[in-house]
mmCIF file of the C-alpha atoms, coordinates in Angstrom:
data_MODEL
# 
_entry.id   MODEL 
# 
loop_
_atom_site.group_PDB 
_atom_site.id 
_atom_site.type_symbol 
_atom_site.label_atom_id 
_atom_site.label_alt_id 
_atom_site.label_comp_id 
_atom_site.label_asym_id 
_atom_site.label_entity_id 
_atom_site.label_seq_id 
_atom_site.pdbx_PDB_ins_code 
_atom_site.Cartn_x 
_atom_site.Cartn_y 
_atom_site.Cartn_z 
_atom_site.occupancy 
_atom_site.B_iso_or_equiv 
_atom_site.pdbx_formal_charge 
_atom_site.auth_seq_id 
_atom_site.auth_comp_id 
_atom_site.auth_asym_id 
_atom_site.auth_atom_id 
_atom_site.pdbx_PDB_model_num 
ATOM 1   C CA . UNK A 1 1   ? -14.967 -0.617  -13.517 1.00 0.00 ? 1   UNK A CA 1 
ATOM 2   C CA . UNK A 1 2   ? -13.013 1.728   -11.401 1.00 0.00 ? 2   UNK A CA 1 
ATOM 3   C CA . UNK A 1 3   ? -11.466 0.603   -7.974  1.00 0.00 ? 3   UNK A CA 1 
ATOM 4   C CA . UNK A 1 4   ? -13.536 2.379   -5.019  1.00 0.00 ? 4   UNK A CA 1 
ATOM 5   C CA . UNK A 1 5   ? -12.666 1.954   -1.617  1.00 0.00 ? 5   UNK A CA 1 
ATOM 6   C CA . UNK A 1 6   ? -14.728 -0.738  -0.744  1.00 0.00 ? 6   UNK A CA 1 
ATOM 7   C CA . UNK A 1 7   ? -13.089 -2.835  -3.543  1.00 0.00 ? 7   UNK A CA 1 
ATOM 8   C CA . UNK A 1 8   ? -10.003 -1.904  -1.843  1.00 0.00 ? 8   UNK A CA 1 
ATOM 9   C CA . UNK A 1 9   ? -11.292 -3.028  1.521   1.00 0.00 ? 9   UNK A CA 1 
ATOM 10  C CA . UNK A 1 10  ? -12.417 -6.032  0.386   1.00 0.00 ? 10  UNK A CA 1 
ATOM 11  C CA . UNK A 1 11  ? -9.649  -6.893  -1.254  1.00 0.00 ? 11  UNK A CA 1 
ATOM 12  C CA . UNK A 1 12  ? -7.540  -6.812  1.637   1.00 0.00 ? 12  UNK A CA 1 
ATOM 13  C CA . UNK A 1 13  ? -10.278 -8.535  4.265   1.00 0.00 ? 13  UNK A CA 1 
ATOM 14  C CA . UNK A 1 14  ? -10.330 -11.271 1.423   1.00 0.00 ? 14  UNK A CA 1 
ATOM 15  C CA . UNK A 1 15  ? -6.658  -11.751 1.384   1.00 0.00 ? 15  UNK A CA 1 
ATOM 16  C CA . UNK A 1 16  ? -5.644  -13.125 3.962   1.00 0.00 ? 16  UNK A CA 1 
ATOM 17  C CA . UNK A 1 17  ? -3.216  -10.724 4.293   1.00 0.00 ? 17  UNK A CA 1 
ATOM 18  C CA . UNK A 1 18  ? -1.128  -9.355  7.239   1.00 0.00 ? 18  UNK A CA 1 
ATOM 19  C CA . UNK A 1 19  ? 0.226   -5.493  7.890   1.00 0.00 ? 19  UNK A CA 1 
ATOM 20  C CA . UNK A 1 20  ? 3.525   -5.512  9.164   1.00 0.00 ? 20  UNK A CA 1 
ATOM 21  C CA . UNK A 1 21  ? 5.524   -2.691  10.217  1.00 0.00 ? 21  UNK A CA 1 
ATOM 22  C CA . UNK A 1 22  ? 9.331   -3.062  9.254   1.00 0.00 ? 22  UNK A CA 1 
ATOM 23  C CA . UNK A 1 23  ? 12.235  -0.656  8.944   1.00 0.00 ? 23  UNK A CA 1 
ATOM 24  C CA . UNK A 1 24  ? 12.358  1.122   5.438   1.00 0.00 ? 24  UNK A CA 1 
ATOM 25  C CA . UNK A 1 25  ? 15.915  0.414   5.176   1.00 0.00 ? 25  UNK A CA 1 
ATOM 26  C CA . UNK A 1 26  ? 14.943  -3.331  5.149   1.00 0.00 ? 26  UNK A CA 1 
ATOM 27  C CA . UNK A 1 27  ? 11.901  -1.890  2.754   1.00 0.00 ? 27  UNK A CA 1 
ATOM 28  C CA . UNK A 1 28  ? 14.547  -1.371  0.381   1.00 0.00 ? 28  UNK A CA 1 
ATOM 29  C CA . UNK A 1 29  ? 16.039  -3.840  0.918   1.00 0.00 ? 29  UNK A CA 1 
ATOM 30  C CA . UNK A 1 30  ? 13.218  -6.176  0.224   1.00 0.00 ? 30  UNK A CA 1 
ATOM 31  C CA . UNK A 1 31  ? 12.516  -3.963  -3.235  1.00 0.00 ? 31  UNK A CA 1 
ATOM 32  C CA . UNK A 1 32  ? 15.673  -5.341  -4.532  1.00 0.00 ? 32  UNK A CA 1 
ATOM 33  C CA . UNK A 1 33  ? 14.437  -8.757  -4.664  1.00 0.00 ? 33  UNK A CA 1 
ATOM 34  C CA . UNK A 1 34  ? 10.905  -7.712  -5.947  1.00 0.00 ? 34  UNK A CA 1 
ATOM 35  C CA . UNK A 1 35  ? 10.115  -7.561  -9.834  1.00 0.00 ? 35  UNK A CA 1 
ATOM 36  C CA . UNK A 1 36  ? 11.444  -4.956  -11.935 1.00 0.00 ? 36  UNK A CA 1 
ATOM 37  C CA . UNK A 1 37  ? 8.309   -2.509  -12.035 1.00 0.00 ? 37  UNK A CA 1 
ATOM 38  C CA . UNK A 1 38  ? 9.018   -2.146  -8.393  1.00 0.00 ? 38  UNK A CA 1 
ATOM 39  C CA . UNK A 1 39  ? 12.915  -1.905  -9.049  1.00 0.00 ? 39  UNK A CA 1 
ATOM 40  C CA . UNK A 1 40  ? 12.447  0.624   -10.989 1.00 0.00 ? 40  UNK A CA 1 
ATOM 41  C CA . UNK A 1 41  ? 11.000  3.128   -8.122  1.00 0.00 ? 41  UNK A CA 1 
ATOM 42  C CA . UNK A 1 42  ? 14.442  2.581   -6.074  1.00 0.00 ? 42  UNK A CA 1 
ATOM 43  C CA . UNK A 1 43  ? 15.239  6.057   -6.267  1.00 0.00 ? 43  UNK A CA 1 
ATOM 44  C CA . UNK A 1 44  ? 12.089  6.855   -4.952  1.00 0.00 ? 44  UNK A CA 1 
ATOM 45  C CA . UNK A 1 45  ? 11.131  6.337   -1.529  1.00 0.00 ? 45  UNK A CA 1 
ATOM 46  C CA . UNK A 1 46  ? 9.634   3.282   -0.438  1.00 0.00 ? 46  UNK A CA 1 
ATOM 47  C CA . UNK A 1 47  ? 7.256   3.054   2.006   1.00 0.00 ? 47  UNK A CA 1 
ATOM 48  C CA . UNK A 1 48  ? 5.617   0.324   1.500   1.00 0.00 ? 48  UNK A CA 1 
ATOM 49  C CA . UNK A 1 49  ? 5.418   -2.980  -0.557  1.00 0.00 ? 49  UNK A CA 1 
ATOM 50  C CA . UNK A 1 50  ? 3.539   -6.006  -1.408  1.00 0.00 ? 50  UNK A CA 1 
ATOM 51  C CA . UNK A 1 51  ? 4.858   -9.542  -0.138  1.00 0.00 ? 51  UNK A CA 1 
ATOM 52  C CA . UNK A 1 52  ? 2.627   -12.000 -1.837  1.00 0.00 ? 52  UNK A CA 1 
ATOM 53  C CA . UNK A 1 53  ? 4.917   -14.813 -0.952  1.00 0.00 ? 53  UNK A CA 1 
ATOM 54  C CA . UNK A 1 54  ? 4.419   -14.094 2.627   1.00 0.00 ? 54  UNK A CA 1 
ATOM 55  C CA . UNK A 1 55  ? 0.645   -12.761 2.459   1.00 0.00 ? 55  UNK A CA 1 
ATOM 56  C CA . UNK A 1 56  ? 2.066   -9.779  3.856   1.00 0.00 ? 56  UNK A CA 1 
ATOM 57  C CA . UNK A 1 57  ? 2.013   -5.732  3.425   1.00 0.00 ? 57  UNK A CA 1 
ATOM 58  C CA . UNK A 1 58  ? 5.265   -4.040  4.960   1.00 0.00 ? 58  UNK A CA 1 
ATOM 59  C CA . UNK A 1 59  ? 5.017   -0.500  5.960   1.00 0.00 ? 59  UNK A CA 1 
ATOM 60  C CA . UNK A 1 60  ? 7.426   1.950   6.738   1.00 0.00 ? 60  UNK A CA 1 
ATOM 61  C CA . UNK A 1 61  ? 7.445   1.738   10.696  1.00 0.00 ? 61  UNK A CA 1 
ATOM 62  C CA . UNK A 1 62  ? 9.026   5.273   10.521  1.00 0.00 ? 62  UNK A CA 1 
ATOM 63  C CA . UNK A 1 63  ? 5.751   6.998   8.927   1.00 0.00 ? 63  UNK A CA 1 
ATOM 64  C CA . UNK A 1 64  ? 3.118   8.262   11.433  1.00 0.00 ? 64  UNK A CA 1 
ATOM 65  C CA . UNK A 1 65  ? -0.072  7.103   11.324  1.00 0.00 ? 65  UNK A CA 1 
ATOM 66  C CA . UNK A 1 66  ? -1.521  9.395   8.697   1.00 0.00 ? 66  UNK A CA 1 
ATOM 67  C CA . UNK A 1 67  ? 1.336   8.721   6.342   1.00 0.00 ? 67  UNK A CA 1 
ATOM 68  C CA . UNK A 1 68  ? 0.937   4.941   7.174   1.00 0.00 ? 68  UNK A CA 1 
ATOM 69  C CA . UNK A 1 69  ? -2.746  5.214   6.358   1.00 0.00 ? 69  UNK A CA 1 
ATOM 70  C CA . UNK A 1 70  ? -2.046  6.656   2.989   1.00 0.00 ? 70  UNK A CA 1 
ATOM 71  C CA . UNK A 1 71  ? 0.845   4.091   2.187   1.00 0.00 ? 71  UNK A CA 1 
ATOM 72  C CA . UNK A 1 72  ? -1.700  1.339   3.315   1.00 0.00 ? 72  UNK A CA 1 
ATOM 73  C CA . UNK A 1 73  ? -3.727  3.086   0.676   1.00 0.00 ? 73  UNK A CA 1 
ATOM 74  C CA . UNK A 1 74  ? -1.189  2.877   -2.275  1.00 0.00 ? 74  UNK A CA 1 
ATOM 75  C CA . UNK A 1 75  ? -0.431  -0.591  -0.920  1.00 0.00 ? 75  UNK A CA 1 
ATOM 76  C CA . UNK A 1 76  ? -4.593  -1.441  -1.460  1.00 0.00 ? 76  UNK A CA 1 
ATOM 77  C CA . UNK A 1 77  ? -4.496  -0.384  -5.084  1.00 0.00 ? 77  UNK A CA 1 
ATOM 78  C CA . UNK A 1 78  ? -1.548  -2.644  -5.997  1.00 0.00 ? 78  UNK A CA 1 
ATOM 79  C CA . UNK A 1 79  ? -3.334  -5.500  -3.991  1.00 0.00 ? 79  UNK A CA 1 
ATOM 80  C CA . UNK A 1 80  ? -6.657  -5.238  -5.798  1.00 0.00 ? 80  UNK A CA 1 
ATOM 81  C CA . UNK A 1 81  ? -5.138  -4.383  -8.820  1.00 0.00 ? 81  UNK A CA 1 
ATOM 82  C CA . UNK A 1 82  ? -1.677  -6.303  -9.449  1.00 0.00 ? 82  UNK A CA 1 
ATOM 83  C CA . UNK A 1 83  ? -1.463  -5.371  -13.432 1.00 0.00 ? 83  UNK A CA 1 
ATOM 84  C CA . UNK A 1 84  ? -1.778  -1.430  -12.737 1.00 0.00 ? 84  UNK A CA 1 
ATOM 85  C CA . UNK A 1 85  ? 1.078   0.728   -13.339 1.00 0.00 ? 85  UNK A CA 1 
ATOM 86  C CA . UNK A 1 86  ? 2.572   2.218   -10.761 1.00 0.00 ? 86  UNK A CA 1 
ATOM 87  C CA . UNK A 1 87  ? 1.571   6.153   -12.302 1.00 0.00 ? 87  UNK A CA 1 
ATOM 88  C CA . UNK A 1 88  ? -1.328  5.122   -11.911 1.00 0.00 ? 88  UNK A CA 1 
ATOM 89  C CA . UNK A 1 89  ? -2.026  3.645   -8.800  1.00 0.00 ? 89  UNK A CA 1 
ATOM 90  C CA . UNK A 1 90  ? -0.095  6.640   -7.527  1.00 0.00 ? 90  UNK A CA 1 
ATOM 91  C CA . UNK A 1 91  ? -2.734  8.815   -9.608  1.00 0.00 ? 91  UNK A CA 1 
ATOM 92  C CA . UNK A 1 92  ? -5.369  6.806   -8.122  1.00 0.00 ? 92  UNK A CA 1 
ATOM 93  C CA . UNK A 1 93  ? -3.889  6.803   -4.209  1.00 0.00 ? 93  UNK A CA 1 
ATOM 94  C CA . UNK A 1 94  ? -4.104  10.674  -4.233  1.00 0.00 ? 94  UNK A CA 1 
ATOM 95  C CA . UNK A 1 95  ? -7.129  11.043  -5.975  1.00 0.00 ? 95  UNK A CA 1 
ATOM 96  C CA . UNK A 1 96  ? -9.241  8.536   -3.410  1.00 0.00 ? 96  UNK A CA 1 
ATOM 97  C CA . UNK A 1 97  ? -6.786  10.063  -0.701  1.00 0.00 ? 97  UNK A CA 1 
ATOM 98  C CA . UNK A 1 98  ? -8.979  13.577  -1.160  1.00 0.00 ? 98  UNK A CA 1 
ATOM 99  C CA . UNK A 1 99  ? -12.032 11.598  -1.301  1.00 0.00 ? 99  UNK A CA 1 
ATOM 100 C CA . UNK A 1 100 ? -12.137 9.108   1.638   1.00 0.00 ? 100 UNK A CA 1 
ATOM 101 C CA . UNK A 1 101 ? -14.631 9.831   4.347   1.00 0.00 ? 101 UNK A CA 1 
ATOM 102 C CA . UNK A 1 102 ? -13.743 10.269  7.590   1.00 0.00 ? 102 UNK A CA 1 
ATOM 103 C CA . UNK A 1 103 ? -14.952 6.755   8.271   1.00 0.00 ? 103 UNK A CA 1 
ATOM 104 C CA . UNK A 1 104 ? -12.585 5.431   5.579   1.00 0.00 ? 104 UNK A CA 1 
ATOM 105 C CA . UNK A 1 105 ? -9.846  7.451   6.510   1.00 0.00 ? 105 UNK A CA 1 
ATOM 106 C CA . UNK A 1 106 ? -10.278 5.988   10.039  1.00 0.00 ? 106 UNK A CA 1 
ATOM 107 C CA . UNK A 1 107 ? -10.360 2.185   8.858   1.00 0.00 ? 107 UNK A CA 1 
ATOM 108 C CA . UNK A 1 108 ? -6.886  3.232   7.297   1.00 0.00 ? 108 UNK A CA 1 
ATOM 109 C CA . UNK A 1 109 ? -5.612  4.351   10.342  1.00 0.00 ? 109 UNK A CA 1 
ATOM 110 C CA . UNK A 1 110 ? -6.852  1.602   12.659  1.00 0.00 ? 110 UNK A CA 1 
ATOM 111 C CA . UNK A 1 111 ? -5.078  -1.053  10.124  1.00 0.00 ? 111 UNK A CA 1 
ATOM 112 C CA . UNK A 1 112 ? -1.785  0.945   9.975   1.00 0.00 ? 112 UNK A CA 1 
ATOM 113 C CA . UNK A 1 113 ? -1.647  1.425   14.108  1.00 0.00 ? 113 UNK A CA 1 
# 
């Protein structure tokens, strides 16, 4: 069954999970410790990243709030989804990106604030 946004949602309200905002130098930083799929996107830029050992999403506190919102997004996928590639989740991030109602968009953007 494909992920929808209100898997995503409730995903994250079932997780227990904080949004922090952190430097993306320290982002990076963090990726180095983080499994290899992850390692492998160094030389692209992270923006965001999955903490499970400290129930935590970190966001680059540099983004706006749009660009937050779609991180948070990205973030979502690899939350609800753990096994997914990363192509894909990206795949999946900009599809549902063009797709989100207003409403959803908004919920986005009142989490990454």
């Amino acid at each position: 069954m494909p992920l929808t946004f209100a898997h995503l949602k409730k995903a994250y309200l079932d997780s227990g999970y904080e949004i922090r905002f952190v430097p993306r130098q320290q982002l990076e930083g963090m990726a180095l410790d983080a499994p290899a799929e992850v390692k492998r996107h160094l030389d692209t830029n992270i923006m965001g990243l999955i903490m499970p050992d400290e129930y935590a999403i970190g966001i680059a506190k540099e983004l706006d709030t749009d660009e937050r919102a779609v991180t948070l997004l990205h973030e979502l996928i690899h939350l609800a989804d753990p096994m997914m590639e990363e192509d894909e989740v990206e795949a999946l991030t900009l599809e549902m990106e063009e797709t989100l109602s207003p409403q959803q968009f908004g919920f986005l953007q009142f989490l990454a604030s």
